[in-house]
C-alpha positions as YAML, in Angstrom:
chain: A
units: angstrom
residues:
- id: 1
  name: UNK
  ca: [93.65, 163.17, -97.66]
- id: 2
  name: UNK
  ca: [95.39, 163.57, -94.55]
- id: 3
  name: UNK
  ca: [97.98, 160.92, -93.08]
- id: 4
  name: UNK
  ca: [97.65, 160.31, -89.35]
- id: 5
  name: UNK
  ca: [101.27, 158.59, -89.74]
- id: 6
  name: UNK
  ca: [99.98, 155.16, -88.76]
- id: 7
  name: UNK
  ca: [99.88, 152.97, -91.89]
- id: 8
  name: UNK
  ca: [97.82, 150.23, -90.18]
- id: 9
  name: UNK
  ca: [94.82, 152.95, -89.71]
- id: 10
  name: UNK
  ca: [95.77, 155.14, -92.58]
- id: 11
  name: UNK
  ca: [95.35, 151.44, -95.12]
- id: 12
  name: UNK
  ca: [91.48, 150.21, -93.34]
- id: 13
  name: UNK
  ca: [90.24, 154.37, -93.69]
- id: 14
  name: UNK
  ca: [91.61, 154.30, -97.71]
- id: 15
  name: UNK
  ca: [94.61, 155.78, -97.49]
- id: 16
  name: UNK
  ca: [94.33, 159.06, -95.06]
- id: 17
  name: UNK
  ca: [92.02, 160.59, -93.64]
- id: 18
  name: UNK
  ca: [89.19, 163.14, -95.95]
- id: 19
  name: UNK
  ca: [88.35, 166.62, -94.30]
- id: 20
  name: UNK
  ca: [84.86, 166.90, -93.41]
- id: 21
  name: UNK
  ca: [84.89, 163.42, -93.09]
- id: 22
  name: UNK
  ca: [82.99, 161.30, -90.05]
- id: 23
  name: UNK
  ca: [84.26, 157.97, -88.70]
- id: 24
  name: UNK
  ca: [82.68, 155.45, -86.25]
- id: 25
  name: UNK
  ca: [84.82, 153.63, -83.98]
- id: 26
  name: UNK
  ca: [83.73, 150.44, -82.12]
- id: 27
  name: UNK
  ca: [84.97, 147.99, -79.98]
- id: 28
  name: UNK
  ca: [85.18, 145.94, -76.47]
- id: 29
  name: UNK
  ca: [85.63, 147.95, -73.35]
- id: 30
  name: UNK
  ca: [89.43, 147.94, -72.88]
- id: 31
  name: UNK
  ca: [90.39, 146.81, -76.22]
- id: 32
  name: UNK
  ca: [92.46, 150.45, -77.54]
- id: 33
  name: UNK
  ca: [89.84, 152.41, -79.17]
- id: 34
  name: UNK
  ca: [90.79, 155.11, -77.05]
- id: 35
  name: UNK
  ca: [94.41, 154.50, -77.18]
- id: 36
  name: UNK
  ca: [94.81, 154.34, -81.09]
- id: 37
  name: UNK
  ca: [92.76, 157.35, -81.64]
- id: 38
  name: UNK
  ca: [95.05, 159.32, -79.26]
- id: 39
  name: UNK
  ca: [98.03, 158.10, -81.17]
- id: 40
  name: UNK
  ca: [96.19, 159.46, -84.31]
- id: 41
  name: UNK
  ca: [95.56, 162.50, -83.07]
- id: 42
  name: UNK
  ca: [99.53, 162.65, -82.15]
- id: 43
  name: UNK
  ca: [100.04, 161.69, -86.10]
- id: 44
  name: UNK
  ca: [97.34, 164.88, -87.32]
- id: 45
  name: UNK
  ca: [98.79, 167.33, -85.26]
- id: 46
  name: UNK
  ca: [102.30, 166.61, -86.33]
- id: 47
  name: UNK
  ca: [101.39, 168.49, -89.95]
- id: 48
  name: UNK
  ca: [100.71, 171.87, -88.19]
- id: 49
  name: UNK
  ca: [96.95, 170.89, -87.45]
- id: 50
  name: UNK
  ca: [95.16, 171.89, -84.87]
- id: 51
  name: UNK
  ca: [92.89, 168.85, -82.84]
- id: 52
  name: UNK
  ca: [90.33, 168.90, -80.49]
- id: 53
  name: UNK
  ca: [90.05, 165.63, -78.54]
- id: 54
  name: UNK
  ca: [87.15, 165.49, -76.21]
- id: 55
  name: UNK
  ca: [86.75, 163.01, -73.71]
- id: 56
  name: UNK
  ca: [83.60, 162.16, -71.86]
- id: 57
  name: UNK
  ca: [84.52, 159.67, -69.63]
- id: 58
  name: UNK
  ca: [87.86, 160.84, -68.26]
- id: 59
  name: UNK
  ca: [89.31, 163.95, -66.73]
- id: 60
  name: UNK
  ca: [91.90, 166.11, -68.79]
- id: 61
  name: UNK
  ca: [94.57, 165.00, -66.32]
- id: 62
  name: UNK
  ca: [93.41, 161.51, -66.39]
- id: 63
  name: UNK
  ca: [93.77, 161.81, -70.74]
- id: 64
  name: UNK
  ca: [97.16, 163.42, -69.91]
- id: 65
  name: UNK
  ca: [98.62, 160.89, -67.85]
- id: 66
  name: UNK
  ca: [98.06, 158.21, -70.65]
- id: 67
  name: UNK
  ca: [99.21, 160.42, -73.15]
- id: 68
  name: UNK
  ca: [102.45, 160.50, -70.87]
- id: 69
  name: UNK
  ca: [102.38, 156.99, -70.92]
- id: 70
  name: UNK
  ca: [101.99, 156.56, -74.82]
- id: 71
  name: UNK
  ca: [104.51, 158.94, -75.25]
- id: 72
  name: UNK
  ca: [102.28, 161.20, -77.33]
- id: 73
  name: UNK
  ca: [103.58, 164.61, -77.85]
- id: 74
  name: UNK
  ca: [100.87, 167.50, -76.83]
- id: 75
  name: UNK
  ca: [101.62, 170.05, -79.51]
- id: 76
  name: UNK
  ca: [98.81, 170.63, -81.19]
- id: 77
  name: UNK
  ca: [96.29, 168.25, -79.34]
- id: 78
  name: UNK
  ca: [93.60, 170.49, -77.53]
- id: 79
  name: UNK
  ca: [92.46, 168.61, -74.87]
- id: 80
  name: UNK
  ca: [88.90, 169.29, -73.43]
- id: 81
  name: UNK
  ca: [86.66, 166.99, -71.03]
- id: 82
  name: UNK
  ca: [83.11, 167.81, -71.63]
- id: 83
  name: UNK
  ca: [79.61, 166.09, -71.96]
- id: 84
  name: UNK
  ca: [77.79, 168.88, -73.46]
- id: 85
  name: UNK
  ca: [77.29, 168.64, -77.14]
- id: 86
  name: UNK
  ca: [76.88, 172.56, -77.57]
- id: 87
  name: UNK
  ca: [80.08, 173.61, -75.58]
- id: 88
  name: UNK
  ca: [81.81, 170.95, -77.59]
- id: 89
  name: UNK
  ca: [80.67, 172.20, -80.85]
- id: 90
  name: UNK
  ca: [81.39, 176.24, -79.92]
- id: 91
  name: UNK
  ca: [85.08, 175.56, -78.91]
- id: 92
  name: UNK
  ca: [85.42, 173.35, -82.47]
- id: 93
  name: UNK
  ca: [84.24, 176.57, -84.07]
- id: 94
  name: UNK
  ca: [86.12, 178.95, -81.88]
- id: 95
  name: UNK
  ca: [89.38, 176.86, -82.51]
- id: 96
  name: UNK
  ca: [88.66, 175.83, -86.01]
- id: 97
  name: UNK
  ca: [90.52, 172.57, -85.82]
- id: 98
  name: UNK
  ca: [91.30, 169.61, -88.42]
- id: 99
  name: UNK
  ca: [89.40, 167.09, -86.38]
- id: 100
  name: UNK
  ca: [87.59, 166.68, -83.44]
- id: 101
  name: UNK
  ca: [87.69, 163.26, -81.93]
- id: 102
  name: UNK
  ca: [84.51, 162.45, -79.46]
- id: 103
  name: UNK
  ca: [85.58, 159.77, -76.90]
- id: 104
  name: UNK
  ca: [82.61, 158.56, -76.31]
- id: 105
  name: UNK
  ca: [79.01, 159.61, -78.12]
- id: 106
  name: UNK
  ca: [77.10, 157.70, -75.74]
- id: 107
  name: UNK
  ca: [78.78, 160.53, -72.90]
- id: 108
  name: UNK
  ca: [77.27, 163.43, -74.79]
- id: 109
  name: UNK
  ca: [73.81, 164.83, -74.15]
- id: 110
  name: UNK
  ca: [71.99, 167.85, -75.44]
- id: 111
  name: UNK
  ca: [69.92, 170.05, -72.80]
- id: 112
  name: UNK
  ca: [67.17, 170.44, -75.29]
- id: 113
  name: UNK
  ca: [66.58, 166.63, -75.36]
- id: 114
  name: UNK
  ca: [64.67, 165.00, -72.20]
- id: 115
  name: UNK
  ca: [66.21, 161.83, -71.40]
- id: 116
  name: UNK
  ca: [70.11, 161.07, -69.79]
- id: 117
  name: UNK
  ca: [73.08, 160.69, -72.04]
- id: 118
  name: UNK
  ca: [73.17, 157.41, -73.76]
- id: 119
  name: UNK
  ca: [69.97, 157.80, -74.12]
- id: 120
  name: UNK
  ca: [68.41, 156.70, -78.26]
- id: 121
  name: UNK
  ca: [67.43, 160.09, -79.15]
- id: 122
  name: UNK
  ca: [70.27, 161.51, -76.86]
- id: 123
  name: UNK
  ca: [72.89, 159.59, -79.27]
- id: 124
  name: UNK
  ca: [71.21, 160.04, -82.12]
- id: 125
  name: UNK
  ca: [70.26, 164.34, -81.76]
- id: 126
  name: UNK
  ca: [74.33, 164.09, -80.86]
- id: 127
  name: UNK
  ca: [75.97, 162.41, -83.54]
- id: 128
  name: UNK
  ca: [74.01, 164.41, -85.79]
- id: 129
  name: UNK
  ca: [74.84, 167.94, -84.73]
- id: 130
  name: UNK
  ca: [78.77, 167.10, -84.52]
- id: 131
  name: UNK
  ca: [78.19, 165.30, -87.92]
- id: 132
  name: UNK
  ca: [76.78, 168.25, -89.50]
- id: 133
  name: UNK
  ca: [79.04, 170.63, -87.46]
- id: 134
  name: UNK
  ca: [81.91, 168.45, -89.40]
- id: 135
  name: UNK
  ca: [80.55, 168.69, -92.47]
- id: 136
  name: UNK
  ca: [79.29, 172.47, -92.45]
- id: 137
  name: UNK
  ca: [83.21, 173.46, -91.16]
- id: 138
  name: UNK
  ca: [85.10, 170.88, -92.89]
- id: 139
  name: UNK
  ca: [86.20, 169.03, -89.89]
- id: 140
  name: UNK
  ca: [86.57, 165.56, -89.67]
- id: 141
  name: UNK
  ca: [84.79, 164.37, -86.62]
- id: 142
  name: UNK
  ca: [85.78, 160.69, -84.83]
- id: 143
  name: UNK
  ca: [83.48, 158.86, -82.83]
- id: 144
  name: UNK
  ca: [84.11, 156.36, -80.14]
- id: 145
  name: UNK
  ca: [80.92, 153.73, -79.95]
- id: 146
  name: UNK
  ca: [80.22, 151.36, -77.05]
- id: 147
  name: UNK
  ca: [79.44, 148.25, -77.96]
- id: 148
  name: UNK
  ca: [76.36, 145.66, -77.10]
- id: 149
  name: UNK
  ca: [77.25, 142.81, -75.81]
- id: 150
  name: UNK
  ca: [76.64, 140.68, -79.28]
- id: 151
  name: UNK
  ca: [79.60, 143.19, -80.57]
- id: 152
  name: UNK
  ca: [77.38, 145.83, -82.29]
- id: 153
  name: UNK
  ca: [77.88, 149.41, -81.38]
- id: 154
  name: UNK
  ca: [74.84, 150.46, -78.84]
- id: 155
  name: UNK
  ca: [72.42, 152.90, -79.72]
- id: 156
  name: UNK
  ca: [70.26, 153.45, -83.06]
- id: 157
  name: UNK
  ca: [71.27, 151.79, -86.24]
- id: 158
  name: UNK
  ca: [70.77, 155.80, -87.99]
- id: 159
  name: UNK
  ca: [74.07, 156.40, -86.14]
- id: 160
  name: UNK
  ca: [75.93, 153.72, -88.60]
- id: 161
  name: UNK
  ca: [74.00, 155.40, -90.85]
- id: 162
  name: UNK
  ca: [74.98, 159.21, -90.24]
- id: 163
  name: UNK
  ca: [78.59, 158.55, -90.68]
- id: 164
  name: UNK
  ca: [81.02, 158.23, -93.67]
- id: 165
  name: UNK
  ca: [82.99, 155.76, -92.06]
- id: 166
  name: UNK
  ca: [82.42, 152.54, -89.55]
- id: 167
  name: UNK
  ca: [85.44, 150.79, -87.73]
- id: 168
  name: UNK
  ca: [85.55, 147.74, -85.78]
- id: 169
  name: UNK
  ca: [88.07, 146.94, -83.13]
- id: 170
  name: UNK
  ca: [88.46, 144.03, -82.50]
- id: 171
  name: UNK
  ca: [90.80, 141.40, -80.32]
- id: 172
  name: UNK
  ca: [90.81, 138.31, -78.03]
- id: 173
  name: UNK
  ca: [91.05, 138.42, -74.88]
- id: 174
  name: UNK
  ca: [94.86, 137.62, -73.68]
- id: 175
  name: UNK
  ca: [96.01, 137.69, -76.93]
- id: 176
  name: UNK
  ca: [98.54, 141.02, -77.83]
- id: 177
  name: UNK
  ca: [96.51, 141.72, -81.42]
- id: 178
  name: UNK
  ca: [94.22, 143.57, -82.24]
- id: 179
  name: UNK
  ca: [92.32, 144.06, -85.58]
- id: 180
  name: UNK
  ca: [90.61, 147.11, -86.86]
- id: 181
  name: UNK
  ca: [88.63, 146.99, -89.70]
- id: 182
  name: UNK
  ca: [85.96, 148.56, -91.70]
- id: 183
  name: UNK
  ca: [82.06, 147.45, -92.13]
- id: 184
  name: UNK
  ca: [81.46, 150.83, -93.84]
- id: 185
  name: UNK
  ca: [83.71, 153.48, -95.48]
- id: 186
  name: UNK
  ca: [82.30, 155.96, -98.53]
- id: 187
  name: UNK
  ca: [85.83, 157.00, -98.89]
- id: 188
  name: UNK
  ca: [87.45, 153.29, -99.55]
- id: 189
  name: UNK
  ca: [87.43, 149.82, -99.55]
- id: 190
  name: UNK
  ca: [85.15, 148.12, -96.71]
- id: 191
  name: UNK
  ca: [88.08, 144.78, -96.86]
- id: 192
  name: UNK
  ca: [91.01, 145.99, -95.74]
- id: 193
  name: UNK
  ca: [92.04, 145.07, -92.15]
- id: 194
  name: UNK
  ca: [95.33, 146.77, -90.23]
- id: 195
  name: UNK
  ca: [96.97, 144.89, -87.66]
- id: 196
  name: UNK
  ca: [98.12, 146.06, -84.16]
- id: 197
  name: UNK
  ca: [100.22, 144.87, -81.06]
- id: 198
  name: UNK
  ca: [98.97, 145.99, -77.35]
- id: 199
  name: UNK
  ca: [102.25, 147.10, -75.61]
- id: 200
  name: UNK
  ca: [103.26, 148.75, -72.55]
- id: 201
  name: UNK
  ca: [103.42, 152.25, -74.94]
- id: 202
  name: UNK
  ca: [100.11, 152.04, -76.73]
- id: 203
  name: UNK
  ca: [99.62, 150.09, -80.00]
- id: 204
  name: UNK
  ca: [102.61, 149.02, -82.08]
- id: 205
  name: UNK
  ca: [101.91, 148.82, -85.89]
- id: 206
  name: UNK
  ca: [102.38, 145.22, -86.98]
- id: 207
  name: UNK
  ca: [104.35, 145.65, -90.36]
- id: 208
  name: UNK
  ca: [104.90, 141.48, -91.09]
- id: 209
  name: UNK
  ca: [101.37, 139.81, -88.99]
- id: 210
  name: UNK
  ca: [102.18, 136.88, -90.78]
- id: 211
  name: UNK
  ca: [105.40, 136.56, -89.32]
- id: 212
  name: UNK
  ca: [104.30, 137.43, -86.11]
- id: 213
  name: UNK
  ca: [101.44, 135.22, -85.71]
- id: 214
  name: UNK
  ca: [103.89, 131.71, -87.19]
- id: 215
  name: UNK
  ca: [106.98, 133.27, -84.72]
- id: 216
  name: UNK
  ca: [105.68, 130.78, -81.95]
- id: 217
  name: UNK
  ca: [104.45, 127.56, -84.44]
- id: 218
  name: UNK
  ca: [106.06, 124.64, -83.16]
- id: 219
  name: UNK
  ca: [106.81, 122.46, -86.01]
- id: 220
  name: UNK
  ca: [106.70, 118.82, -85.18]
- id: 221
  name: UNK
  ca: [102.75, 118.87, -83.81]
- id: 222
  name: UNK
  ca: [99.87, 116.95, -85.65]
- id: 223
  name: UNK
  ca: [96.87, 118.50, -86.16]
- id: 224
  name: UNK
  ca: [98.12, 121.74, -87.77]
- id: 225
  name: UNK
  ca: [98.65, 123.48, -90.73]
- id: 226
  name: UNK
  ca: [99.58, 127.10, -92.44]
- id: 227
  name: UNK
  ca: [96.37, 128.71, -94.08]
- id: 228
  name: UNK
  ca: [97.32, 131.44, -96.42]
- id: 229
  name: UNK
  ca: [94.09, 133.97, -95.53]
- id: 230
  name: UNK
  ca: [93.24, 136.82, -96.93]
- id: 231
  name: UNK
  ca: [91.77, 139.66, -95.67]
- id: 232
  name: UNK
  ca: [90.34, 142.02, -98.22]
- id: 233
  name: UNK
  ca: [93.77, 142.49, -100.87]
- id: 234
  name: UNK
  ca: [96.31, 141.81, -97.66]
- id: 235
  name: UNK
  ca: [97.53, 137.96, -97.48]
- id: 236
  name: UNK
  ca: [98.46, 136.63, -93.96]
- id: 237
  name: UNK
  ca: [99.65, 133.36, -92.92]
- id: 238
  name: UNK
  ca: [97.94, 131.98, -89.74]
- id: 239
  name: UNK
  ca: [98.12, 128.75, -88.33]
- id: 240
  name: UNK
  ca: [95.12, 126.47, -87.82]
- id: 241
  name: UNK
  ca: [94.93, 123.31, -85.35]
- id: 242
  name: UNK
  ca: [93.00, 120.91, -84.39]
- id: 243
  name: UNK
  ca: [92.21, 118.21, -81.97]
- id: 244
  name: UNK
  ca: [90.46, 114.84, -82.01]
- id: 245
  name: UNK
  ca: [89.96, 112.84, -78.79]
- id: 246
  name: UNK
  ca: [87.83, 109.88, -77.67]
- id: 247
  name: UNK
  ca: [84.60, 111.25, -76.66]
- id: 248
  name: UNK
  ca: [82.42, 109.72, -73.62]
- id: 249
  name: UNK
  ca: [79.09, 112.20, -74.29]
- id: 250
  name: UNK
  ca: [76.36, 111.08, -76.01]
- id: 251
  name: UNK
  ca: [77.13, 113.77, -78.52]
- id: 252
  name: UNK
  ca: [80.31, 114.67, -78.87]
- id: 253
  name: UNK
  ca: [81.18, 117.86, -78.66]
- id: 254
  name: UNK
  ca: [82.22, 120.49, -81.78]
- id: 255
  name: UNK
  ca: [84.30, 123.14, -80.51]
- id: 256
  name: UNK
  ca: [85.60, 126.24, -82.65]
- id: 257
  name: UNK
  ca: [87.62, 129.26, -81.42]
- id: 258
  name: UNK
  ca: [88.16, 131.63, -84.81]
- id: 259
  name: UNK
  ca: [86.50, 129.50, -87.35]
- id: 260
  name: UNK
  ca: [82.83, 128.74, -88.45]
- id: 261
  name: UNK
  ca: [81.35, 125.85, -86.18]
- id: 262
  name: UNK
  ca: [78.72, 124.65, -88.64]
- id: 263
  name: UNK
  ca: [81.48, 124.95, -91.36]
- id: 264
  name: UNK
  ca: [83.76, 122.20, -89.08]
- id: 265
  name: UNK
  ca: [80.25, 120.25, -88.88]
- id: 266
  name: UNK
  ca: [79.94, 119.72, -92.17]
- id: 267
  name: UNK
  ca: [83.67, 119.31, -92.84]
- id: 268
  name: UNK
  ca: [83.85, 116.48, -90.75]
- id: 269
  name: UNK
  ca: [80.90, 114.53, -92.11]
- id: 270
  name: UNK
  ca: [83.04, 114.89, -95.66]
- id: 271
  name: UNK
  ca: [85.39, 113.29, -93.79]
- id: 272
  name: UNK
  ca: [83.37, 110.32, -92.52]
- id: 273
  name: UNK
  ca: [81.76, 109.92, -95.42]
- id: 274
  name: UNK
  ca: [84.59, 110.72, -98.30]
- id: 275
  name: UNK
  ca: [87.36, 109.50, -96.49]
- id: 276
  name: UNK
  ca: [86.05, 106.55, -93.91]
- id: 277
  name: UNK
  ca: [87.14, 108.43, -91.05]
- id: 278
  name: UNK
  ca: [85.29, 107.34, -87.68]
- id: 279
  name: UNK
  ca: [84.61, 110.95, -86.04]
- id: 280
  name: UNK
  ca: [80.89, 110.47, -84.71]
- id: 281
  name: UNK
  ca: [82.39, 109.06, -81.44]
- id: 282
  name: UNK
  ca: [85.74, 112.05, -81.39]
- id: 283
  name: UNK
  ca: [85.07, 115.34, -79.75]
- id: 284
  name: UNK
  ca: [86.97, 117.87, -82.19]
- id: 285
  name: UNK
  ca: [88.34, 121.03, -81.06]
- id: 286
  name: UNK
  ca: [89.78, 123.78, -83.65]
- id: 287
  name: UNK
  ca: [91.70, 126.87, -83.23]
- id: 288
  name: UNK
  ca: [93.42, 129.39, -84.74]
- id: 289
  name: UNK
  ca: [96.55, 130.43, -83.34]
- id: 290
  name: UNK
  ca: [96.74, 134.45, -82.42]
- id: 291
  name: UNK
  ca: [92.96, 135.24, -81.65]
- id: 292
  name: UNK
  ca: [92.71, 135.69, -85.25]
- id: 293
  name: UNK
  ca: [88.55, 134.55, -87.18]
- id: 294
  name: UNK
  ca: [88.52, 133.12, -90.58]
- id: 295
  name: UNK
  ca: [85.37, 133.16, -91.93]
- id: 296
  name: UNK
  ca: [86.60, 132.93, -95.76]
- id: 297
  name: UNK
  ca: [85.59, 128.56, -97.27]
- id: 298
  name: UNK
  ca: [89.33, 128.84, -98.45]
- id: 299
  name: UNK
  ca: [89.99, 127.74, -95.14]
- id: 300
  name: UNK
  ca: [87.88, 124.71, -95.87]
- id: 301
  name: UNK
  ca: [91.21, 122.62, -96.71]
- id: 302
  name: UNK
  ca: [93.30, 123.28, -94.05]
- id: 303
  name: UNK
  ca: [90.47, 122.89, -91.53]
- id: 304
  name: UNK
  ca: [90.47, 119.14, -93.27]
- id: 305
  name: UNK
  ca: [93.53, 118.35, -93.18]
- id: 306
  name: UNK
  ca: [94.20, 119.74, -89.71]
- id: 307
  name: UNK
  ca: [91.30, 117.33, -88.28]
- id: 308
  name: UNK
  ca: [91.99, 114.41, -90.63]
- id: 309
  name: UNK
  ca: [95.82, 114.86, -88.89]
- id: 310
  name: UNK
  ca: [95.01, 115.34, -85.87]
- id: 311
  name: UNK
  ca: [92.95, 111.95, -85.96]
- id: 312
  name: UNK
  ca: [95.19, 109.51, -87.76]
- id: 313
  name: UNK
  ca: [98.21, 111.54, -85.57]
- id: 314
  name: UNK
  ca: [99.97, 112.45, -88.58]
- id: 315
  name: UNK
  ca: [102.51, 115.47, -88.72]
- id: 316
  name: UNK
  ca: [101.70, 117.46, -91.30]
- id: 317
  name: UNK
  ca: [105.12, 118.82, -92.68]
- id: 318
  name: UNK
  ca: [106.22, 121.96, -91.27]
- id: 319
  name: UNK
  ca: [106.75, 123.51, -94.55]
- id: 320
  name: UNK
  ca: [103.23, 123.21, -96.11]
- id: 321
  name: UNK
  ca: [99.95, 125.67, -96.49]
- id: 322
  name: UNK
  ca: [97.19, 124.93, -97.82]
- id: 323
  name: UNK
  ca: [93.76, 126.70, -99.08]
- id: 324
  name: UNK
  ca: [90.92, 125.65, -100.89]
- id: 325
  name: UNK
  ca: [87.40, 125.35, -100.36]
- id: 326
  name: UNK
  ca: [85.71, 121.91, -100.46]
- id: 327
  name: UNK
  ca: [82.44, 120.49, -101.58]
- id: 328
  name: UNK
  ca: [80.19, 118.08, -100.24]
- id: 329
  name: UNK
  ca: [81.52, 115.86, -102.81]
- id: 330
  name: UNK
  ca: [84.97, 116.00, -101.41]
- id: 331
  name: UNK
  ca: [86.15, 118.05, -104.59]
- id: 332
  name: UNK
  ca: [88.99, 121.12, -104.18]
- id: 333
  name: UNK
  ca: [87.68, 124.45, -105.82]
- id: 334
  name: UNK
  ca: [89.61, 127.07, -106.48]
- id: 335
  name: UNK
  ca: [89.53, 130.29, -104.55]
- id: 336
  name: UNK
  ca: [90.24, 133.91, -105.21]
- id: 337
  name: UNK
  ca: [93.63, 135.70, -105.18]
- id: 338
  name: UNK
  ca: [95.61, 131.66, -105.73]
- id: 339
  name: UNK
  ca: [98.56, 134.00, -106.56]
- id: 340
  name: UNK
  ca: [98.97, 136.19, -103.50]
- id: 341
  name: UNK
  ca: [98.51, 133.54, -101.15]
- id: 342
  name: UNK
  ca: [100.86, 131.48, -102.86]
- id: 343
  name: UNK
  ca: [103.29, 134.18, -102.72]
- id: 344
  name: UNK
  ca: [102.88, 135.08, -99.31]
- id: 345
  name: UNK
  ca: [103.52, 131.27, -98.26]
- id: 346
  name: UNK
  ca: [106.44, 131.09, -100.01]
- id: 347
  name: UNK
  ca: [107.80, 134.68, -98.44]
- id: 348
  name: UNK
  ca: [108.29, 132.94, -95.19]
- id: 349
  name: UNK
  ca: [109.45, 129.61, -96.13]
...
């Protein structure tokens, strides 16, 4: 394996990146997919490797100006803008480089194809031939994927499919973070996430996320609480909130930004039912701080207790987490990993 020098991305692939390997990269327009693969390009070439990064969608000057920006050093980055599948693939063989990066597939076309780039069989004749290409010269190839607008990269499932490797992404809007992680990976575990900061320079590895994402908690608030998550063997610390008002709709209203709505649902009819809490006339609103989604039922307890706090206006003290997942009886049941997330919580106080 070869380390791109980025821990964050070097952790989610499974610890470097395998010649002859091919990854799939997908994201939002605008969230860094092109930035962080420029910045691992920077990290290949720094071993003496040669890297071919072609770009579909900007001009080589336009590539070197952000590279500029990123402060990415050009030694051994071959830049190349081209939409042409076959000129890409006979400069990779003329060059003979340790990876190619493709920025984006959905850019590339093949002239003995009908149909314009993007195109199903466009994307999918493409991908193929650089896959193969990768595997035939023992190149790693990286793909850049648009995405649909439900979040899954456009064009034919097969493409997932071709590929050793699939990477997601991910980020809120006008939050700093962003998230990559892995759906697919032959090479490694599919639940490890890395965590990222958008700066001004490109994408700043985020060593401590749980300190980061507590850094702005403000203690004496009801309605919140510390949830020790876990995302694949990495614990980090978020914060969840919540908010019960008065409603005046005939239904009040169930809002969710980073956690299951239909889990909150059901939590709060435990509530009303296990712990005499009025709630069928409060609109509740949860959050969790830093744009970051918990999908895990561990977060079933602190989603409780952040509602039930929120309603009776209690402070929760500043110094607790909680985790647990809770039955329609009202009972606590243990979770995995008890021990990490325990040990995590008590890291930062």
């Amino acid at each position: 394996r070869a380390l791109c020098g980025i821990a964050e991305f070097d952790r989610v692939i499974g610890g470097g990146v395998v010649p002859s390997s091919a990854t799939l990269i997908g994201g939002d327009p605008g969230i860094g997919k092109s930035t962080v693969l420029l910045q691992v390009a920077e990290g290949l070439a720094r071993e003496d490797r040669k890297v071919l990064y072609v770009s579909g969608e900007e001009s080589e000057a336009q590539v070197k100006l952000r590279a500029s920006r990123l402060g990415v050093s050009a030694q051994g980055i071959y830049l190349m803008s081209e939409t042409s599948v076959e000129r890409v693939i006979a400069v990779a063989s003329e060059l003979s480089p340790f990876a190619v990066i493709v920025d984006s597939i959905q850019t590339m076309f093949t002239s003995d194809l009908p149909g314009a780039p993007g195109a199903v069989g466009q994307v999918r004749e493409c991908a193929g031939r650089l896959v193969f290409y990768g595997k035939k010269a023992g190149v790693s190839v990286f793909l850049v994927g648009h995405v649909t607008k439900e979040g899954t990269i456009a064009g034919p499932r097969v493409l997932e499919h071709l590929v050793d490797t699939v990477l997601y992404f991910e980020g809120e809007k006008g939050h700093p973070f962003r998230i990559l992680k892995a759906v697919k990976n032959r090479f490694g575990s599919t639940n490890e996430i890395g965590v990222f900061e958008m700066r001004a320079t490109g994408l700043a590895e985020v060593a401590d996320p749980s300190g980061l994402f507590l850094s702005e908690r403000f203690g004496e608030t009801s309605g919140t609480i510390v949830f020790p998550a876990v995302e694949g063997t990495r614990p980090l610390l978020v914060e969840v909130q919540a908010l019960a008002s008065q409603s005046y709709l005939a239904m009040p209203r169930r809002t969710t930004l980073g956690a299951d709505t239909n889990r909150v649902v059901l939590l709060c009819a435990i509530l009303e039912k296990k712990a005499g809490l009025s709630l069928y006339n409060q609109d509740i609103f949860v959050n969790v701080a830093g744009g970051i989604r918990i999908d895990e039922t561990a977060a079933d307890l602190p989603l409780l207790c952040a509602v039930a706090g929120s309603y009776k206006d209690l402070v929760i003290p500043p110094g607790t987490a909680a985790f647990g997942e809770v039955g329609l009886g009202g009972e606590v049941r243990a979770v995995p990993m008890a021990e990490s997330r325990l040990n995590e919580a008590a890291k930062l106080g």
